[in-house]
N, C-alpha and C positions, 0 to 999 in steps of 0.2 A: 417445544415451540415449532411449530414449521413453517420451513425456510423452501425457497423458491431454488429450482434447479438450475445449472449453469446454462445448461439448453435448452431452448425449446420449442419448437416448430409450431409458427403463428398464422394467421390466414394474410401476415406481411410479409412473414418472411423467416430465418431462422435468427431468432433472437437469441444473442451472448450476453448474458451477466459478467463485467467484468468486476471484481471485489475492491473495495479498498483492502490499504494492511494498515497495522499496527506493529512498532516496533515493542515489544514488550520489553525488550535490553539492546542496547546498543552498545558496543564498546569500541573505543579505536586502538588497534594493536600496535600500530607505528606507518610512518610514511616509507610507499615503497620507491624505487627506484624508477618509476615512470611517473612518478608525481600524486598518483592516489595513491589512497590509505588504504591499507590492510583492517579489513570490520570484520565481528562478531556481534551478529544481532540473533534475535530469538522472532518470526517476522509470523503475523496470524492474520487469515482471513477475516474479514467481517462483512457482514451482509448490509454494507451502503456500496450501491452499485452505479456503474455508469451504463447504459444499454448498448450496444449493438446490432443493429438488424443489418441481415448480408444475403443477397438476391444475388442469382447468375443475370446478367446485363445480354442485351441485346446487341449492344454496343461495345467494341473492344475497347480496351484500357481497365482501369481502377477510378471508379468515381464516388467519391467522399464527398456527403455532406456533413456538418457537426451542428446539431442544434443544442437547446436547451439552455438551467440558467447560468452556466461557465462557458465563454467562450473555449474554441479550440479551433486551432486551423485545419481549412479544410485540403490543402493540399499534400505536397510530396514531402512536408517538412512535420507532418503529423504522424506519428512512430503506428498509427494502423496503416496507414499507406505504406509505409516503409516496410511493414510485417506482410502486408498481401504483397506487395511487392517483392521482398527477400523468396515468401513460400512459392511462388508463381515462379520465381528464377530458379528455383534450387530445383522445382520441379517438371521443369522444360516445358512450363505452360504460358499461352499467351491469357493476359487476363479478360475475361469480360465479367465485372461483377462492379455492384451499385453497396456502399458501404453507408449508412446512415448511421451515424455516433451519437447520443444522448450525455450532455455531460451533464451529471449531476456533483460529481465531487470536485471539487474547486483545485485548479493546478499550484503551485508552488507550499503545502502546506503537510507537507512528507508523507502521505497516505499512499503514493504510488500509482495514481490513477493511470497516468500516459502509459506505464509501464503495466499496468493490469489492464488496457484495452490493447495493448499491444498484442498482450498472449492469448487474450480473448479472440483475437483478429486470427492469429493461429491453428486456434483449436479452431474457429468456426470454419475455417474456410475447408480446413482438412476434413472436418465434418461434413460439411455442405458438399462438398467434391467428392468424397468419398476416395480420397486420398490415399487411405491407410498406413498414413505416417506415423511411426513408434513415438510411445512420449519421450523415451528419452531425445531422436531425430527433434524433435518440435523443442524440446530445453535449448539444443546443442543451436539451434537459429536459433532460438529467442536471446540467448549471450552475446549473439554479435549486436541486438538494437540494444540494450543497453544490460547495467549492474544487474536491476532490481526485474528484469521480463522474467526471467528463466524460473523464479521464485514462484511464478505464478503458473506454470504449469506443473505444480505439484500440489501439498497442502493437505489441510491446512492451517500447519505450524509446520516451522522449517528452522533450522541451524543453519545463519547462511555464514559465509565466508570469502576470503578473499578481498575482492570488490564488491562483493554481495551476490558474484556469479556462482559461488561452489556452493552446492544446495545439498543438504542433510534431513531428508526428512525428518521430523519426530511425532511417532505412528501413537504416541500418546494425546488423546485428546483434553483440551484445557478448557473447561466451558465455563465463560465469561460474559458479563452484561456489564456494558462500561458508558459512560456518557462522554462524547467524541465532542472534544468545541472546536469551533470553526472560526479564527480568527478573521478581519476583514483584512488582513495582512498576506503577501505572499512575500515569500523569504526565498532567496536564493543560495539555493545548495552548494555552489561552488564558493560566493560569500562567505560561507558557516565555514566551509573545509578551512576557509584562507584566513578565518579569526580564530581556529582552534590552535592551541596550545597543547602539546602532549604530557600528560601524566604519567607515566611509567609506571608508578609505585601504583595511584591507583588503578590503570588497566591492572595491572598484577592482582590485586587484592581481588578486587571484581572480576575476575577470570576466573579463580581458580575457586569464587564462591559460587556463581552463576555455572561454569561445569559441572559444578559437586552435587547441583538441584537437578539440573539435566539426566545425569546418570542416575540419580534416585529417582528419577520421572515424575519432578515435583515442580512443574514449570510454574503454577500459584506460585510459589517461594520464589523464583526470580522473578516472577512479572514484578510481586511484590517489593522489591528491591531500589525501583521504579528508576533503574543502572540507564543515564543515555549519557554519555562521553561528549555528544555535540551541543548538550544546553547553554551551559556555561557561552560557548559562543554564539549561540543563537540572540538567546538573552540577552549578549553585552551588543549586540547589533541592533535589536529590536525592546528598547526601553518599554514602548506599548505594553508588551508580552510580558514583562516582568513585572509588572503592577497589577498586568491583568491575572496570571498565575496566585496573586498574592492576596489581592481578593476574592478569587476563587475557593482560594486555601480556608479563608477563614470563614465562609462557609458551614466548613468542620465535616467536607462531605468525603475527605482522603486525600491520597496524595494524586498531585497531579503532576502528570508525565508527560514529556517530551515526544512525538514520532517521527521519526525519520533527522532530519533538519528543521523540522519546524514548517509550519507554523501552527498544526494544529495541535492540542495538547487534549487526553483524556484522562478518565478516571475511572476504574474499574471499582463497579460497587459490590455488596451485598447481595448473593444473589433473593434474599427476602426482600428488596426492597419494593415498594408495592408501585405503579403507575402512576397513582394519585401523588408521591413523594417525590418521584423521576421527575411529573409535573411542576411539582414543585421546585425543586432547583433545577430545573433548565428555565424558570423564571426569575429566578434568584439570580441566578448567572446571565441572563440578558437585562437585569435591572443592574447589576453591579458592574458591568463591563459593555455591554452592548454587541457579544457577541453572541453568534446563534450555536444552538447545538441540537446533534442525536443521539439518539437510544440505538448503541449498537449490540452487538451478539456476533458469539465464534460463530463461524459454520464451519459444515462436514466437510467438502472438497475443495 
C-alpha cells in the first residue's frame, strides 16, 4: 500500500502529517505519588492525519490559524503554539512563522491528535529552519507539552511507559488494517483516570502476558488481547458507548477495542478482507449506532 511521507515541501508550504495512535494495550500499573498513573501501553501510528503547513512570516511572532472539520484553538493555548514556542526559546530564536492547522481527527476520543501536531510542529519547524536538532533533543522538548508528544517522534510502535513519556521503541513492524469508529462523543481523560478503579491481580496477569508477546516480537498476540485497563471506566461514564460497542460486537466483525480513554473504539480485521466488505460494515455500523468511521493502516515512521 502506499502511504504518504511525514514531509513534504508544497508550492504552500512545508506540509507536516501529523498521525493518529492506537493504543493496541493499555494497562495501568498503579497510582503515583503526584497524582497520575503509571501506564504500559503498546501505542501505533496510523495513517489518519491532521495537516500542518508552516511558512517563515514576514512578521514577528507565531501566528496559527486552525481550520477544518474539528474545531481547535487558534491561539497560545493550542499545544502547536506552545511546541513553536518551547523550539524557538530553547533555541534563542525570535519567531517569525505563520502556522496553518487542518483538524481532521476529532479531539477528546484517545487517538492523540493535539499531541501528534504537537511533534509534528517540532519536527517541521526544525526542518523548515534547518535547525539540526537531534531526535533525541526534539523527544526531551516534546515531554515537557505533554505524556503522549514524545511518543510521536519516534515509531512507529513504541513501548511507552511511565506517564506515557518513557518511549521503547519496537523496531518490529505489526501491519494492521483496522476499522477506527469515531463516536460523536468526546470523553474526558482526567474523567476516566477519576472513575478508574485499580486491578492489581489483573494488571499482574496482563503484564506479564502482554511482555511475554513483546519479547517473542509477536505484537498481533497482544493487540489481539484487546488489554485496555481504562474501559471499564470509560464505559461506566458513557452508557452511549457501551450499547454502541455491543452492537457493533454483534456484527460478528471481532473484537472491539478501546483507544487511549476513549472515545474512539476499533477493530483490527483480516488482512483479506476485501473494500467491498470494509464498505459494507462501516454501513452496518452507521445504521446500527450512527457513528461514522475509517479504514485505517500501520505506517512506516
Amino acid at each position: 500500500m502506499s502511504q504518504k511521507p511525514q514531509l513534504e515541501t508544497t508550492a504552500q508550504g512545508l506540509l507536516v502529517r501529523a498521525p493518529a495512535k492506537v493504543n493496541l494495550s493499555l494497562l495501568i500499573a498503579g497510582k503515583r505519588e503526584d497524582g497520575f498513573h503509571n501506564i504500559e501501553t503498546i501505542m501505533a501510528k496510523v495513517d489518519y492525519y491532521d495537516e500542518l503547513l508552516i511558512n517563515r512570516s514576514s512578521t514577528p511572532g507565531i501566528h496559527l490559524t486552525c481550520k477544518g472539520p474539528h474545531w481547535a484553538p487558534d491561539g497560545p493555548d493550542n499545544l502547536v503554539y506552545k511546541a513553536a514556542e518551547l523550539l524557538c526559546h530553547y533555541c534563542k530564536q525570535e519567531p517569525s512563522l505563520t502556522l496553518t492547522l487542518t483538524k481532521h481527527i476529532p479531539a477528546g476520543t484517545g487517538l492523540g491528535s493535539a499531541s501528534s501536531d504537537a511533534a509534528a510542529t517540532l519536527i517541521g519547524i526544525n526542518h523548515l529552519l534547518d535547525l539540526g536538532l537531534s531526535q533525541e533533543t526534539l523527544a526531551n522538548l516534546a515531554a515537557k507539552l505533554g505524556s503522549d508528544v514524545a511518543f510521536f517522534m519516534y515509531g512507529p510502535l513504541s513501548y511507552c511507559t511511565g506517564k506515557g513519556e518513557i518511549i521503547d521503541p519496537i523496531h518490529t513492524f505489526f501491519d494492521f488494517t483496522a476499522i477506527l469508529i469515531l463516536p460523536n462523543i468526546s470523553v474526558s481523560t482526567p474523567r476516566v483516570y477519576s472513575a478508574y478503579t485499580h486491578n492489581h491481580d489483573k494488571y499482574t496477569q496482563l503484564h506479564q502476558e502482554i511482555n511475554s508477546h513483546i519479547k517473542e516480537n509477536r505484537i498481533d498476540f497482544a493487540a489481539k488481547l484487546c488489554a485496555n485497563m481504562l474501559s471499564d471506566a470509560c464505559f461506566g461514564l458513557e452508557r452511549g458507548l457501551t450499547k454502541a460497542k455491543e452492537s457493533i460486537e454483534h456484527l460478528g466483525i471481532g473484537r472491539i477495542c478501546l483507544s487511549g480513554s476513549g472515545s474512539a473504539m476499533y477493530c483490527i480485521v483480516n488482512p483479506a478482507t476485501s473494500h467491498v466488505q470494509l464498505d459494507s460494515i462501516q454501513n452496518a455500523i452507521i445504521q446500527e449506532t450512527g457513528y461514522c468511521s475509517v479504514i485505517i493502516h500501520s505506517i512506516r515512521w
